[in-house]
C-alpha positions as CSV (number, residue, x, y, z in Angstrom):
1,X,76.9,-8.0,31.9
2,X,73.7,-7.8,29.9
3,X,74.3,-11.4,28.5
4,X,73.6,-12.9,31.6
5,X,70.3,-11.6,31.6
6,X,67.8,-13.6,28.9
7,X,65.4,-16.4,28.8
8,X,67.1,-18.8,31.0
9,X,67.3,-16.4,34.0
10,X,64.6,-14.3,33.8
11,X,63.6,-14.9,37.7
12,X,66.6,-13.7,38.2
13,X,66.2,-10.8,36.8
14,X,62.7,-10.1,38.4
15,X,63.9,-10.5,42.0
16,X,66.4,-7.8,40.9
17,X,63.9,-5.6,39.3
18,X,61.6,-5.9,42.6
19,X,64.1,-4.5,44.4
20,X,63.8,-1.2,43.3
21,X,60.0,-1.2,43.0
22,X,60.5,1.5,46.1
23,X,63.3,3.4,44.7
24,X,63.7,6.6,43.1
25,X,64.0,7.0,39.4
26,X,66.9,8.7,40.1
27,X,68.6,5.0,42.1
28,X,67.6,3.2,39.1
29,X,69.3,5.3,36.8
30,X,72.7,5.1,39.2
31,X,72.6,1.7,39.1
32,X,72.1,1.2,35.6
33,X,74.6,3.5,34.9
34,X,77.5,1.6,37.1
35,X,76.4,-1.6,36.2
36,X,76.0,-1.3,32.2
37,X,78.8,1.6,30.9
38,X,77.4,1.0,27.5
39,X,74.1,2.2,28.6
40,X,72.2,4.8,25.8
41,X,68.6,6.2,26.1
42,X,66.2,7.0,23.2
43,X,64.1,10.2,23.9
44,X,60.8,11.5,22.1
45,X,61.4,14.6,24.3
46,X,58.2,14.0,26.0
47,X,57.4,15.4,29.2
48,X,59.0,11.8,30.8
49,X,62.3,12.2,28.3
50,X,63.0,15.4,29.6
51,X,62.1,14.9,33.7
52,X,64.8,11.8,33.0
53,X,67.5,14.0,31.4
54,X,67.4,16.5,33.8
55,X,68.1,13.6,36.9
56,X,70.7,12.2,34.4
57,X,72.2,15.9,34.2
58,X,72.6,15.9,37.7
59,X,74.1,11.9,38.2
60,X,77.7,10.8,38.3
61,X,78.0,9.7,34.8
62,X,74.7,11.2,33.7
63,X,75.6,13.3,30.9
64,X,78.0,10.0,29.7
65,X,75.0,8.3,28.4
66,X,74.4,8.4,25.0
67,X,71.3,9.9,24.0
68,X,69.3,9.7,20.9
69,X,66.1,11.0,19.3
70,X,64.7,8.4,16.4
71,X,64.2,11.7,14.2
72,X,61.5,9.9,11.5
73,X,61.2,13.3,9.3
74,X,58.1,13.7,10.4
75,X,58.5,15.3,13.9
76,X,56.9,18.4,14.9
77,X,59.3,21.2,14.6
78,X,58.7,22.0,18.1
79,X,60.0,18.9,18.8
80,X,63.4,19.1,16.6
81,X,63.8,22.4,18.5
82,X,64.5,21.1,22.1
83,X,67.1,19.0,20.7
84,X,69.4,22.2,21.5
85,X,66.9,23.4,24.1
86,X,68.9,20.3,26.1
87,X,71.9,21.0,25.6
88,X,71.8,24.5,26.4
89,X,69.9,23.8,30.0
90,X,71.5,20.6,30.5
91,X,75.1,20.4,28.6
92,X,73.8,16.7,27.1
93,X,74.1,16.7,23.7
94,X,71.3,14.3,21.5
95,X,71.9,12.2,18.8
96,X,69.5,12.7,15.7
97,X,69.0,8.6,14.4
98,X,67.9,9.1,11.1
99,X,66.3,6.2,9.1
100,X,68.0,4.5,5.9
101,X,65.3,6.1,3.6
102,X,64.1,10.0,3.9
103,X,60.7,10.6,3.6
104,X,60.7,11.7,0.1
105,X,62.6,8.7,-0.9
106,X,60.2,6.6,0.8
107,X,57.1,8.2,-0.2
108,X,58.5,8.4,-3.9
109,X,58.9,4.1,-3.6
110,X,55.2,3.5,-1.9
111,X,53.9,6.4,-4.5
112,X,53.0,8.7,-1.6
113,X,52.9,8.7,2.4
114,X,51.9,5.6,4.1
115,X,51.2,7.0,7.4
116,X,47.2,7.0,6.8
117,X,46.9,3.5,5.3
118,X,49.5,1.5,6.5
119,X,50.7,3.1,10.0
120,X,52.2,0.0,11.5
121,X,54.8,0.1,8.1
122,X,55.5,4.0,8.4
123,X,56.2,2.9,12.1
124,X,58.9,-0.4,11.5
125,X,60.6,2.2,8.5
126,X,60.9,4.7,10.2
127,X,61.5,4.2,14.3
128,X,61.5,0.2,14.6
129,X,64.5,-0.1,12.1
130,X,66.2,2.8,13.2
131,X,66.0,2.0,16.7
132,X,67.5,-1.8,16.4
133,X,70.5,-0.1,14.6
134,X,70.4,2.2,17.4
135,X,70.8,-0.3,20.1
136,X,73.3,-1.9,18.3
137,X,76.3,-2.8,20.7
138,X,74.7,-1.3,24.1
139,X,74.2,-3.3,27.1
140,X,71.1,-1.3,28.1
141,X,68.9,1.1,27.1
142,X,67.0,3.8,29.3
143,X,63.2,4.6,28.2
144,X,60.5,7.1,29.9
145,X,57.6,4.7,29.6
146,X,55.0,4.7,32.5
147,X,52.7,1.5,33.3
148,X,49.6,4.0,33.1
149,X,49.9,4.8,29.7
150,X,48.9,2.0,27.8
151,X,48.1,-2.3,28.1
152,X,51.6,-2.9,26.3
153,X,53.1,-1.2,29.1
154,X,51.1,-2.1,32.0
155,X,53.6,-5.1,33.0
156,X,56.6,-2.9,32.5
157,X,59.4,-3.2,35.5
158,X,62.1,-0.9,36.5
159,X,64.3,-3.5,35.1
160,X,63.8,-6.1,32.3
161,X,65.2,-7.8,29.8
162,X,64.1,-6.7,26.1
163,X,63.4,-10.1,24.2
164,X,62.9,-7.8,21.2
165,X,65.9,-5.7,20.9
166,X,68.3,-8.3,22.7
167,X,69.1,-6.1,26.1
168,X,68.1,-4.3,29.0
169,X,65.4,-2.6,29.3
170,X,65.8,0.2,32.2
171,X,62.5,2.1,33.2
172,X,63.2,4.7,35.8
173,X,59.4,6.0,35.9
174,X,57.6,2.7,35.8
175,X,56.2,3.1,39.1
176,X,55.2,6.7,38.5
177,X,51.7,8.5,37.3
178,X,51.3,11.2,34.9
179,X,50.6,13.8,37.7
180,X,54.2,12.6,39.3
181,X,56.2,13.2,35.9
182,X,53.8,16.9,36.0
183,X,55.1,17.8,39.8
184,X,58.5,17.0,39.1
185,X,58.8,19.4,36.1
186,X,57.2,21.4,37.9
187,X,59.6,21.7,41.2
188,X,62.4,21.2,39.4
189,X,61.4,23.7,36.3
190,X,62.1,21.2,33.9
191,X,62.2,22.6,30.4
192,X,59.5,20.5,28.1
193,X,58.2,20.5,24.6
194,X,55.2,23.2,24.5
195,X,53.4,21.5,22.7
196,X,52.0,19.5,25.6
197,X,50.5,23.6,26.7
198,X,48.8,23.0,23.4
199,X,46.5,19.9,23.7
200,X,49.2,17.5,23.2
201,X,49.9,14.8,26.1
202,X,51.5,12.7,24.0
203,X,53.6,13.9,21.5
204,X,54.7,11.7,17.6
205,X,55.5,12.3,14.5
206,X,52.7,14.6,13.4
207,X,50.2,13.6,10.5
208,X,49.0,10.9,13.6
209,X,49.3,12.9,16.6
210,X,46.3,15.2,17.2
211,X,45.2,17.4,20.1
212,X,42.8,16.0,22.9
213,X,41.0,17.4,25.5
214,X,42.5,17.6,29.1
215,X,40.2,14.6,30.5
216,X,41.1,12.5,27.6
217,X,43.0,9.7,27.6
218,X,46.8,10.6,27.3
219,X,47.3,8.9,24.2
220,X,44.0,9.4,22.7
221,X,45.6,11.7,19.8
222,X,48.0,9.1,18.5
223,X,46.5,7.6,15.5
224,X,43.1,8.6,15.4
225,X,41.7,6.4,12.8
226,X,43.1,3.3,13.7
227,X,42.8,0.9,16.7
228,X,46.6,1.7,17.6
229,X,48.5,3.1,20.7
230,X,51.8,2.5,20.0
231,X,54.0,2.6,17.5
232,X,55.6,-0.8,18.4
233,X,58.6,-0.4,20.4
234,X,57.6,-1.3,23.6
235,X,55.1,-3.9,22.5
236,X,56.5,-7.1,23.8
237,X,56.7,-10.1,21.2
């Protein structure tokens, strides 16, 4: 079904997406779930990851969906850890996607890390690669993005087709703010990494994820030194 979604039809595909500018995440992810069984979602286990698995936990189908971390070997170890945090609250078991090189292998070939001089490298290597090989022979994939977090993701619709990876792009929380994403943990005691109790709103592979005060800009830790906010999967081509 995804194929007839690309270039050639893309009004198509907005009229569809408008649709369900009103609707809850949780009807976008039922639809996309009936309409695409190859569907798969990649998680950082962010605070948005995490309000999505627990709705998928609770859908026809939910816990069907492959899920998968892009595990770079540089993740916090908080992080790792709700890996089986998930799957003990929710029964949905994640996917570590590992890329080609480890990081000794690549460090030992650039003659040390390259995360502080060449970020936009360590980021292809290690999470753009990966995730293309991810994607591989899915219809659709599910992210958490939110249109508030940064300019790449400002024009982001519930539904769109990826030009970059070749597919759907589903994204259930679009519409919502960070305070929405907050309350719903909150009602629904969704578990979340704690590292976002620690100065963390936005959460990466650490040597370029730092802690930022509560009135800062949600992404203002990510790559301190350089004039980058994301790590180039949801930038548009």
């Amino acid at each position: 079904m995804a194929a007839k979604y690309n270039n050639n039809n893309l009004v198509q595909l907005r009229d569809l997406s408008d649709k369900f500018e009103k609707s809850t995440p949780q009807e976008i992810l039922s639809w996309a779930i009936v309409n695409y069984p190859t569907i798969t979602m990649a998680t950082a286990f962010g605070a948005e990851g995490c309000a999505i698995l627990s709705m998928l936990s609770e859908l026809p189908g939910g816990k069907d969906v492959r899920i998968f971390n892009l595990d770079t070997g540089y993740q916090f170890p908080e992080t790792i850890e709700m890996r089986d945090r998930i799957a003990e609250r929710y029964g949905i078991d994640v996917e570590f996607v590992r890329p080609e090189e480890t990081v000794e292998q690549m460090q030992a070939r650039f003659g040390g890390p390259i995360y502080g001089t060449n970020p936009d490298e360590c980021c292809r290597l290690r999470k753009i690669e990966p995730l293309k090989r991810a994607l591989s022979g899915h219809e659709a994939w599910i992210t958490g993005i939110r249109r508030d977090q940064t300019p790449d993701r400002a024009v982001a619709e519930p539904i769109e087709w990826d030009s970059r990876f070749g597919l759907i792009k589903v994204n259930p929380l679009a519409h919502w703010t960070r305070a929405e994403v907050r309350a719903y943990i909150g009602i629904n005691d969704v578990i979340y990494n704690p590292l976002h109790d620690r100065g963390y709103p936005s959460i990466g592979c650490w040597p370029c994820t730092h802690q930022v005060a509560e009135t800062d800009d949600e992404r203002a830790g990510r790559w301190l030194s350089f004039a980058k906010v994301e790590c180039g999967l949801h930038v548009k081509p």
